[in-house]
FITORKE-704439 format. One record per atom (N, C-alpha, C): residue number from 1; residue in three letters; atom name; x, y, z. Coordinates in steps of 0.2 Angstrom, whole numbers, always signed. Example, Ala and Ser with C-alpha at 12.3 -4.5 7.8 and 13.67 -1.06 7.14 Angstrom:
residues 2
     i    aa   at      px      py      pz
     1   ALA    N     +66     -28     +39
     1   ALA   CA     +62     -22     +39
     1   ALA    C     +66     -16     +39
     2   SER    N     +64     -11     +35
     2   SER   CA     +68      -5     +36
     2   SER    C     +64      +0     +39
***
This chain:
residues 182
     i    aa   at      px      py      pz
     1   UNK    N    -407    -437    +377
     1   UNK   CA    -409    -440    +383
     1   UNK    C    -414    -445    +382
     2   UNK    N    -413    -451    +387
     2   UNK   CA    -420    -456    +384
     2   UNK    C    -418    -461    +392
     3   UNK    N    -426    -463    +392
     3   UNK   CA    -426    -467    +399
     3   UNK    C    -425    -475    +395
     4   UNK    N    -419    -477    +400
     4   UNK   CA    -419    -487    +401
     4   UNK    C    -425    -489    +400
     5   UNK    N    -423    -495    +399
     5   UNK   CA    -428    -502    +400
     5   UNK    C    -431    -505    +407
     6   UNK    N    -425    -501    +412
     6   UNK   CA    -426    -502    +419
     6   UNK    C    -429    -493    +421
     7   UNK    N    -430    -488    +417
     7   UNK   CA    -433    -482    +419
     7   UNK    C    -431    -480    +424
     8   UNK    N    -423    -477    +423
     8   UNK   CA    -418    -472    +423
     8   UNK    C    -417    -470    +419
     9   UNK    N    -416    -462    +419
     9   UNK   CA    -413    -458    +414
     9   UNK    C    -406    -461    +413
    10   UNK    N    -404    -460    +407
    10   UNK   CA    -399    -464    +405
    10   UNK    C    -394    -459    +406
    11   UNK    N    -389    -459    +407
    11   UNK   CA    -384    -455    +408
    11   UNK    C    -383    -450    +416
    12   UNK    N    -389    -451    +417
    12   UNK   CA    -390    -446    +424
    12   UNK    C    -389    -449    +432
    13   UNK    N    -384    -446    +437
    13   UNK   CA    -385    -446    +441
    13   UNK    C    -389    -450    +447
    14   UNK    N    -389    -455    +451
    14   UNK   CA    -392    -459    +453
    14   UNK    C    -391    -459    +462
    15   UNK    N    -395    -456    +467
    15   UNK   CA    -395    -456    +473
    15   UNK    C    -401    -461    +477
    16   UNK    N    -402    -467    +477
    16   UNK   CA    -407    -472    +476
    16   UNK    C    -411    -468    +484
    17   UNK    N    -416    -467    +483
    17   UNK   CA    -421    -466    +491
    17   UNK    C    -423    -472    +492
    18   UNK    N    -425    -474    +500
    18   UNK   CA    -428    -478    +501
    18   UNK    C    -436    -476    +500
    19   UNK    N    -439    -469    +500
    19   UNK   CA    -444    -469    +502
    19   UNK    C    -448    -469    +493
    20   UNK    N    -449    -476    +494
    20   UNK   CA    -453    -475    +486
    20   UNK    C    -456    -485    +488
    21   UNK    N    -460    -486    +484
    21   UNK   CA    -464    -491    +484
    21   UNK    C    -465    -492    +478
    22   UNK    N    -467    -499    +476
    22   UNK   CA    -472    -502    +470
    22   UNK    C    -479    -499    +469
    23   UNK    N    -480    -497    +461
    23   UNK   CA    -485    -492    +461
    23   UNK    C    -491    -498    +459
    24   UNK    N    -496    -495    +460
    24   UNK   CA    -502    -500    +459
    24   UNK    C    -502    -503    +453
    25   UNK    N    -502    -498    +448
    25   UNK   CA    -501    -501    +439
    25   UNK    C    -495    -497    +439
    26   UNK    N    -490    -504    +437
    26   UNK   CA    -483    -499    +435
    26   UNK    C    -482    -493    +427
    27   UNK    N    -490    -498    +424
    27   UNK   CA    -489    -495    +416
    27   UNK    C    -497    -488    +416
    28   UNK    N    -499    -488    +423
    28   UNK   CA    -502    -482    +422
    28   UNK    C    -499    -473    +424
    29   UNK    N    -494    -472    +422
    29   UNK   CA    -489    -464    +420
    29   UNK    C    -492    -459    +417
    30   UNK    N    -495    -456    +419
    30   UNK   CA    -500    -452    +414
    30   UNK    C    -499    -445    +420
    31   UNK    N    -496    -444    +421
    31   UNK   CA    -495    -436    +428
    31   UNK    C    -488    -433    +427
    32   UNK    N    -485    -430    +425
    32   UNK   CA    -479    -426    +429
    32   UNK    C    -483    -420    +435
    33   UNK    N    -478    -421    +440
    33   UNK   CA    -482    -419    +444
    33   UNK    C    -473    -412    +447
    34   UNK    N    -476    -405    +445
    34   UNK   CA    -468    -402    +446
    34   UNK    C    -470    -397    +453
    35   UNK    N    -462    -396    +455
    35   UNK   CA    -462    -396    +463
    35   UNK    C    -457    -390    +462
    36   UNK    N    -458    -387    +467
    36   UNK   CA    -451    -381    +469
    36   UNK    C    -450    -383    +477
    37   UNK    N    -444    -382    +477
    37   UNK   CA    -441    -384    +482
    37   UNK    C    -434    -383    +482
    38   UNK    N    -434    -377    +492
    38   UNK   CA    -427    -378    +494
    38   UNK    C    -422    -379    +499
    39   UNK    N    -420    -380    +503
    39   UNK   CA    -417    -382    +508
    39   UNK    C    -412    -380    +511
    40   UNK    N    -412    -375    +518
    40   UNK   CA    -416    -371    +520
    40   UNK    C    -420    -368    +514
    41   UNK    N    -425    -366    +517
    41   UNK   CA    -431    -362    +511
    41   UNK    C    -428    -355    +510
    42   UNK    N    -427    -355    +506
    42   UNK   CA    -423    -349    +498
    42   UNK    C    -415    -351    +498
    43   UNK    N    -413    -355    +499
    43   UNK   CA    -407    -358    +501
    43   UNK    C    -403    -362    +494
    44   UNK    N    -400    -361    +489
    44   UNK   CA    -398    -368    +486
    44   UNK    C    -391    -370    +485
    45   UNK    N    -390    -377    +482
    45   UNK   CA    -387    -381    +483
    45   UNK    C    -381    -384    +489
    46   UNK    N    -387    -381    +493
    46   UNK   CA    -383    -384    +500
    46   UNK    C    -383    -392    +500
    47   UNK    N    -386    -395    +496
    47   UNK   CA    -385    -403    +497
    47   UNK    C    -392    -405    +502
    48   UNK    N    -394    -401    +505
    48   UNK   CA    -400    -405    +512
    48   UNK    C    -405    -407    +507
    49   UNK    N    -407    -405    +500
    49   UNK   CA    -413    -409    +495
    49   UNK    C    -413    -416    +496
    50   UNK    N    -406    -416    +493
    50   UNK   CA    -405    -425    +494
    50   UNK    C    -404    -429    +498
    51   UNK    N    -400    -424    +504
    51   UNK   CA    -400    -427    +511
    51   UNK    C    -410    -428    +513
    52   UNK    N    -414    -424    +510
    52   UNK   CA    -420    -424    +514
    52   UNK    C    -424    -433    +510
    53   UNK    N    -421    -434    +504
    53   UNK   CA    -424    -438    +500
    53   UNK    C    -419    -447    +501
    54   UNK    N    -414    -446    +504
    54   UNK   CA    -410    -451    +507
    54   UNK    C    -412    -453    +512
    55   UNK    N    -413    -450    +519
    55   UNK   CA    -416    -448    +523
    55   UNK    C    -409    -447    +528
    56   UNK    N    -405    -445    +526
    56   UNK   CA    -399    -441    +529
    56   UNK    C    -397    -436    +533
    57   UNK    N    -405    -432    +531
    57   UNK   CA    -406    -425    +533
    57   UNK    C    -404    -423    +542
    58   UNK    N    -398    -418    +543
    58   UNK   CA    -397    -417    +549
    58   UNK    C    -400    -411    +551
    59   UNK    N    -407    -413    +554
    59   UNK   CA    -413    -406    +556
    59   UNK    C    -411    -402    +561
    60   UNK    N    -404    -405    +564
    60   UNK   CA    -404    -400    +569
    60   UNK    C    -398    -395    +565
    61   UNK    N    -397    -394    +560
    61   UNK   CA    -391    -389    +555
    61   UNK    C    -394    -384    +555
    62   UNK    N    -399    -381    +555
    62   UNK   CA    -404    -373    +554
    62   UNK    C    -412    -377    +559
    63   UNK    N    -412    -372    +560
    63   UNK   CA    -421    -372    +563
    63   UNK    C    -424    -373    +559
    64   UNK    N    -425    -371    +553
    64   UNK   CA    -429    -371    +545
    64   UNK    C    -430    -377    +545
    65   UNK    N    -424    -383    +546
    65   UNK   CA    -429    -389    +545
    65   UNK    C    -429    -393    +549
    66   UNK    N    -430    -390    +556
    66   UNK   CA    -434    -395    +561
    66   UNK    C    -440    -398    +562
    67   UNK    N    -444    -396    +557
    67   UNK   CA    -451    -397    +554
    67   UNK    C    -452    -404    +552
    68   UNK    N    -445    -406    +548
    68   UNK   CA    -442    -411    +543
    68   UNK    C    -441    -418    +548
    69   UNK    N    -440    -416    +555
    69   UNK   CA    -438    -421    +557
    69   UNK    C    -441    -427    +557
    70   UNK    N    -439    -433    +556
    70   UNK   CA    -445    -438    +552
    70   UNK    C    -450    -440    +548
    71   UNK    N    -447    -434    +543
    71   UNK   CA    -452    -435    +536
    71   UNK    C    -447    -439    +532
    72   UNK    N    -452    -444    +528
    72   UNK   CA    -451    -448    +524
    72   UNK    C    -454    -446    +516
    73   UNK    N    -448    -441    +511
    73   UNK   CA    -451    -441    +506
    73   UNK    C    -447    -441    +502
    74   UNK    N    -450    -442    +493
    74   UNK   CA    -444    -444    +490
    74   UNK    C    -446    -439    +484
    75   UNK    N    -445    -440    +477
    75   UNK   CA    -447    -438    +471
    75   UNK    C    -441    -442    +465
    76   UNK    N    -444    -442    +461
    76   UNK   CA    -442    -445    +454
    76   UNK    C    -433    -443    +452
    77   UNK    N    -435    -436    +452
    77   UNK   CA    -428    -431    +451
    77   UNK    C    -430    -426    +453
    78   UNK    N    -424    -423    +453
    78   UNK   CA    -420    -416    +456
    78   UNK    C    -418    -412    +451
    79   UNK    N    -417    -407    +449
    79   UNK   CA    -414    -402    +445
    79   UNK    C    -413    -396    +448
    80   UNK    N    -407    -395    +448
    80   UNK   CA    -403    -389    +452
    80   UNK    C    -404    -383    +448
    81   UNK    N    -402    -379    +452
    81   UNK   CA    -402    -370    +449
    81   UNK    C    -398    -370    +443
    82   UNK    N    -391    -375    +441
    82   UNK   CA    -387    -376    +434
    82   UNK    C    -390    -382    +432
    83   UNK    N    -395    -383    +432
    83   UNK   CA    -397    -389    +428
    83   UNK    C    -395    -398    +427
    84   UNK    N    -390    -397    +434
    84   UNK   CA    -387    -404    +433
    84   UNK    C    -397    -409    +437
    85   UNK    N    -396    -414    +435
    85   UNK   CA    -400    -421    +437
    85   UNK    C    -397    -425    +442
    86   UNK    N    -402    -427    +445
    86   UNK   CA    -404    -432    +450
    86   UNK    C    -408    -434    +448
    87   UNK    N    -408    -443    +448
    87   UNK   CA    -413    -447    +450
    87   UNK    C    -413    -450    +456
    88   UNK    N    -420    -452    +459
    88   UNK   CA    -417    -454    +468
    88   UNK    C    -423    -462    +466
    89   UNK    N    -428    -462    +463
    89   UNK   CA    -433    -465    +462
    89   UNK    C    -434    -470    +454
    90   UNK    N    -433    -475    +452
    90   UNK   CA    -437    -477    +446
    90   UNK    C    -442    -474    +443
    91   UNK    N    -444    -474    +437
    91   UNK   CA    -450    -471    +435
    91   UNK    C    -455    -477    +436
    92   UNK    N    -453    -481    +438
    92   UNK   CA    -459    -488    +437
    92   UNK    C    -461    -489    +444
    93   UNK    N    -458    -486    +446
    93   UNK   CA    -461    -485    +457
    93   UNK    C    -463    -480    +458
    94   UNK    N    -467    -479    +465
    94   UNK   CA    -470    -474    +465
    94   UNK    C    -466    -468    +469
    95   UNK    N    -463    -462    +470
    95   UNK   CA    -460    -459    +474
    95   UNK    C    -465    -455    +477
    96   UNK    N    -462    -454    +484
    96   UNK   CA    -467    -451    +489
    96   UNK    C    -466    -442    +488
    97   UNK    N    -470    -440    +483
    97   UNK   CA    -469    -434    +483
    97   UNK    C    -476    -427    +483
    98   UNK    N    -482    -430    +481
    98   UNK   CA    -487    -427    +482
    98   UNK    C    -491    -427    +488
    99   UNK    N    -491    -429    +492
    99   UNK   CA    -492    -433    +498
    99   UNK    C    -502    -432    +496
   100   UNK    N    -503    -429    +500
   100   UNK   CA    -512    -428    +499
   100   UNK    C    -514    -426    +493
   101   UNK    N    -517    -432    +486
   101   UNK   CA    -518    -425    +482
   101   UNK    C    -522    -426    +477
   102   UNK    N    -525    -425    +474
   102   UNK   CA    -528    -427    +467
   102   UNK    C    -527    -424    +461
   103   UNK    N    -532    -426    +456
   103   UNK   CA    -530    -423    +450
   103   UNK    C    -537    -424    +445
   104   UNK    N    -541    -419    +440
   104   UNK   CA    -546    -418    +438
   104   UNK    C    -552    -425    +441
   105   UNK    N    -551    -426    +450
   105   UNK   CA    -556    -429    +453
   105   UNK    C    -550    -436    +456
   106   UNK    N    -545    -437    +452
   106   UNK   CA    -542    -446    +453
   106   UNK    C    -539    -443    +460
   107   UNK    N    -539    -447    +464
   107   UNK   CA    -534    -445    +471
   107   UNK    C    -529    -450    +471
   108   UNK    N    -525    -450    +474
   108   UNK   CA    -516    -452    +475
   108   UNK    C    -514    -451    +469
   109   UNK    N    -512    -446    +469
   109   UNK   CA    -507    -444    +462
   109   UNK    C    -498    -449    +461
   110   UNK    N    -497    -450    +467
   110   UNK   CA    -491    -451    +468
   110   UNK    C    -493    -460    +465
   111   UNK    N    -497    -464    +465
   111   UNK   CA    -500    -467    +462
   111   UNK    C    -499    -469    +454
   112   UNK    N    -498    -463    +450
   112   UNK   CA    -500    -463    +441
   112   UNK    C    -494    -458    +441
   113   UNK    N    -492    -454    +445
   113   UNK   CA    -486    -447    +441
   113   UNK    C    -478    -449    +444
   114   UNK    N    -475    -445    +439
   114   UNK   CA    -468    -443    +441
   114   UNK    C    -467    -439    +444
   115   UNK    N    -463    -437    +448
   115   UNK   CA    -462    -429    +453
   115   UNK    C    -455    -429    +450
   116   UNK    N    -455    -421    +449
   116   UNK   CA    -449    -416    +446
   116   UNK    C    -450    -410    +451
   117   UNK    N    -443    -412    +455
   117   UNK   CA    -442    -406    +461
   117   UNK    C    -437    -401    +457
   118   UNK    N    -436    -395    +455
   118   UNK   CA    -435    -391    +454
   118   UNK    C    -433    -384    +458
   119   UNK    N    -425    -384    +460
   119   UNK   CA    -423    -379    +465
   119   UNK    C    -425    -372    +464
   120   UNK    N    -428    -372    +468
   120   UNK   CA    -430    -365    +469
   120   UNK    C    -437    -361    +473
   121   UNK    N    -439    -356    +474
   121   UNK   CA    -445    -354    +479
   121   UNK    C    -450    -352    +474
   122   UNK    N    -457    -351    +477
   122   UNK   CA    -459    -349    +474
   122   UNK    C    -460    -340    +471
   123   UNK    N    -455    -338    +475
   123   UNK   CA    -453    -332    +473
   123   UNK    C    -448    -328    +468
   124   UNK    N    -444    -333    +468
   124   UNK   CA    -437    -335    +464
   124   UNK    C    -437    -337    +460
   125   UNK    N    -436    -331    +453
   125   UNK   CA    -436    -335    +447
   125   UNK    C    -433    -341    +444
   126   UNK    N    -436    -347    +441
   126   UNK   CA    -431    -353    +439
   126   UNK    C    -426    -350    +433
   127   UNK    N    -422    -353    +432
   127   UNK   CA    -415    -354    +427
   127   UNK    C    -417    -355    +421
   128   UNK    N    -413    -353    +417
   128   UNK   CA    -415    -355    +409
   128   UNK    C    -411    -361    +409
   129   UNK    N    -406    -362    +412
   129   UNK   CA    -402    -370    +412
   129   UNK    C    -409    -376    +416
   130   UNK    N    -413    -374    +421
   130   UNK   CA    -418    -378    +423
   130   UNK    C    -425    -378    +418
   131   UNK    N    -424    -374    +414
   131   UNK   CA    -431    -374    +411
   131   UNK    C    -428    -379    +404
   132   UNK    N    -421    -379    +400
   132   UNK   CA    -419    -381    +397
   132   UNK    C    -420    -390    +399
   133   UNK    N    -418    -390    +403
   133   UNK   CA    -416    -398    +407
   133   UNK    C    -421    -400    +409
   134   UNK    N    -430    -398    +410
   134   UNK   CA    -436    -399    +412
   134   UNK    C    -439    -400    +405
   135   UNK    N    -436    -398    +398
   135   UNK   CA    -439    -399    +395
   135   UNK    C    -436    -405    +390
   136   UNK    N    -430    -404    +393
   136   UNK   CA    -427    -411    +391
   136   UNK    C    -429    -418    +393
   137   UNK    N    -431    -419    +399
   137   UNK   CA    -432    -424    +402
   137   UNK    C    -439    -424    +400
   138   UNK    N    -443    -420    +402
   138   UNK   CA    -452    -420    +398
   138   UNK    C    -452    -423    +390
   139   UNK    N    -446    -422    +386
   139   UNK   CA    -446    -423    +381
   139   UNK    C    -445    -433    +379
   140   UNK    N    -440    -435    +386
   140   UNK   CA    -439    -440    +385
   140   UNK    C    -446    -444    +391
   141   UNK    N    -449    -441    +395
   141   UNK   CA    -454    -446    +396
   141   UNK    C    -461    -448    +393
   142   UNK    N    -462    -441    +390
   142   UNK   CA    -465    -442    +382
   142   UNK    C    -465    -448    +378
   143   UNK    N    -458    -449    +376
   143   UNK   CA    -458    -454    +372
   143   UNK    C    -460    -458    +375
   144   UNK    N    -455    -462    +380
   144   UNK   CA    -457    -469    +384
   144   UNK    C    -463    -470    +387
   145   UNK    N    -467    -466    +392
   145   UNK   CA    -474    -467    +394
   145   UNK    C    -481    -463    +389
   146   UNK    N    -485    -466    +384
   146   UNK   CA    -487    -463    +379
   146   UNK    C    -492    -461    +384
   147   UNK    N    -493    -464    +390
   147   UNK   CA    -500    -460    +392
   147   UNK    C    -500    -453    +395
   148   UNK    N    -495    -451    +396
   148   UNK   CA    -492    -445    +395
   148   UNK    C    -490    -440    +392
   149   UNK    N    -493    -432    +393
   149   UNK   CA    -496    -429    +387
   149   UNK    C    -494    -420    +389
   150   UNK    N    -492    -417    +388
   150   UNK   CA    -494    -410    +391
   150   UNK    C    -500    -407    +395
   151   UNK    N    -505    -410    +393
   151   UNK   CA    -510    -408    +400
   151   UNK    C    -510    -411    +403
   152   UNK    N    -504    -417    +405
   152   UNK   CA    -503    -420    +412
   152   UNK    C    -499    -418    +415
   153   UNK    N    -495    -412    +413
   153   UNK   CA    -491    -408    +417
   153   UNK    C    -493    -404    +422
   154   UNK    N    -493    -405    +427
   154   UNK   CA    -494    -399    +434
   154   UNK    C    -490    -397    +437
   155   UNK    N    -494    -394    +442
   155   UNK   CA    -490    -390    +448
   155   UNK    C    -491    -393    +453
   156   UNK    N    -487    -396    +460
   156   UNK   CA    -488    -397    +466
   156   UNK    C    -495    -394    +469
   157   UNK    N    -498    -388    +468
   157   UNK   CA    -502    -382    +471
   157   UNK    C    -508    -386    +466
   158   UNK    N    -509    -388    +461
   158   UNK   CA    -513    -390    +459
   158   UNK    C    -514    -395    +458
   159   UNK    N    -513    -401    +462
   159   UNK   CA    -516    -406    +463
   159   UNK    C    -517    -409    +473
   160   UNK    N    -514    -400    +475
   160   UNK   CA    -514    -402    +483
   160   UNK    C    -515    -395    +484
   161   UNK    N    -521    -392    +481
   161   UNK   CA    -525    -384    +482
   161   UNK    C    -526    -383    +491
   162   UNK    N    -523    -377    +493
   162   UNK   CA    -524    -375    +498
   162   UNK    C    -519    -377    +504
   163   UNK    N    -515    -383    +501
   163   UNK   CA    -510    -386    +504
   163   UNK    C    -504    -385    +503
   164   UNK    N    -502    -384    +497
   164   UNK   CA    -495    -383    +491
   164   UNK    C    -497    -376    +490
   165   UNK    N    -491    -372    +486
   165   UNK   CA    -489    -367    +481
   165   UNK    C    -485    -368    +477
   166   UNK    N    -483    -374    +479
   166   UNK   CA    -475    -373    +473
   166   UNK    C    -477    -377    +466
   167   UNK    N    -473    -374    +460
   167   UNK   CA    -469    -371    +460
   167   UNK    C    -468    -363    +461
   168   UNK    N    -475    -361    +461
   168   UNK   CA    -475    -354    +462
   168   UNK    C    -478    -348    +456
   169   UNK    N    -479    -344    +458
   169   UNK   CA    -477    -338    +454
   169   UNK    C    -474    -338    +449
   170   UNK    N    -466    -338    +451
   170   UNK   CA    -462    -338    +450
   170   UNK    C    -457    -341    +445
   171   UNK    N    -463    -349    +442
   171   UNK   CA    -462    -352    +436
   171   UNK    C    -464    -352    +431
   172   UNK    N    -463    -350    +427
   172   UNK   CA    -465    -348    +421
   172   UNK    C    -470    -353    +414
   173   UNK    N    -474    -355    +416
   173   UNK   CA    -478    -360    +414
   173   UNK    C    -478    -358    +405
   174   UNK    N    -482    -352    +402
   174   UNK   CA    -479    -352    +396
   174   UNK    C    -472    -352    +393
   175   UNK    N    -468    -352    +396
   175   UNK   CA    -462    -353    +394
   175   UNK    C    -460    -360    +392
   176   UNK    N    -461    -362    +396
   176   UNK   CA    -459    -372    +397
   176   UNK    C    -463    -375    +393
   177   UNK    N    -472    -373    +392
   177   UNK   CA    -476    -374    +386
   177   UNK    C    -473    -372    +379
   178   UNK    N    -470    -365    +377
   178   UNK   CA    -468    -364    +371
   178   UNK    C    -462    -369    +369
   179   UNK    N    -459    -371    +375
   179   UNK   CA    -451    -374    +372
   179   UNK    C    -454    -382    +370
   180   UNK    N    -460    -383    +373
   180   UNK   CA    -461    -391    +373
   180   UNK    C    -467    -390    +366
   181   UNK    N    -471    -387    +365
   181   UNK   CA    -472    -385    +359
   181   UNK    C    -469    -385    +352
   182   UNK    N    -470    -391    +347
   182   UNK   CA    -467    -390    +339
   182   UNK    C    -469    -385    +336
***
């Protein structure tokens, strides 16, 4: 796996969002910033993730996501419960996905990071097919953006404390650190 010249994943799946913009410094990438996420909440692959990041989302199909109606938000990719990808965002733009947040002091994370939505709750254990395919991709944004490192890998919950939880409990932080470890 390895990211273009144009900063898509090469071979992967492409759902273009409109909710994304020009980042301040396109060559300041130094954040992966990972998300849980699901649509109704504990719900998956119903499709509404992407419908919510295209902005196709029809909020009146469950009450769960009335809340959604008129939210504008995007992320980088997606990775399902079997591990297929989506990109919706360039890595060189900024996707709308931390909303309020910072990081050892810096604020607007969505500014500097990638966001990796990740199906699932915080309750629900992730897949070995998603822990597999998050370490793949981590593996190819590594190379490409050097200013990115292992301790720039987060949690949504921690860099929007009090406001976020995802990914959760549920994700097993040494695990994803041992696979990405030589």
């Amino acid at each position: 796996m390895k990211v273009t010249d144009d900063h898509w994943l090469q071979g992967v799946r492409r759902r273009l969002s409109p909710n994304a913009n020009a980042r301040p410094d396109p060559e300041d990438i130094s954040l992966v910033v990972v998300h849980g996420i699901s649509l109704p909440p504990g719900e998956f692959g119903t499709g509404q993730v992407e419908a919510l990041f295209t902005n196709t989302l029809d909020t009146t199909r469950h009450p769960a996501l009335a809340d959604l109606n008129g939210v504008r938000v995007s992320s980088h990719l997606l990775i399902s419960r079997r591990g297929r990808l989506t990109q919706f965002v360039p890595f060189d733009r900024r996707a709308w996905h931390a909303g309020e947040s910072s990081h050892r002091g810096r604020p607007n994370c969505n500014d500097y990071s990638i966001g990796i939505e990740v199906e699932g709750t915080d309750r629900t254990a992730y897949t070995d097919s998603q822990y597999r395919r998050l370490m793949e991709v981590l593996k190819a944004l590594f190379s490409r953006y050097p200013r990115l490192s292992l301790a720039g890998v987060v949690g949504h919950a921690e860099v929007a404390p009090g406001r976020k939880t995802d990914p959760g409990r549920a994700f097993d932080w040494p695990r994803l650190l041992t696979m990405l470890t030589p």
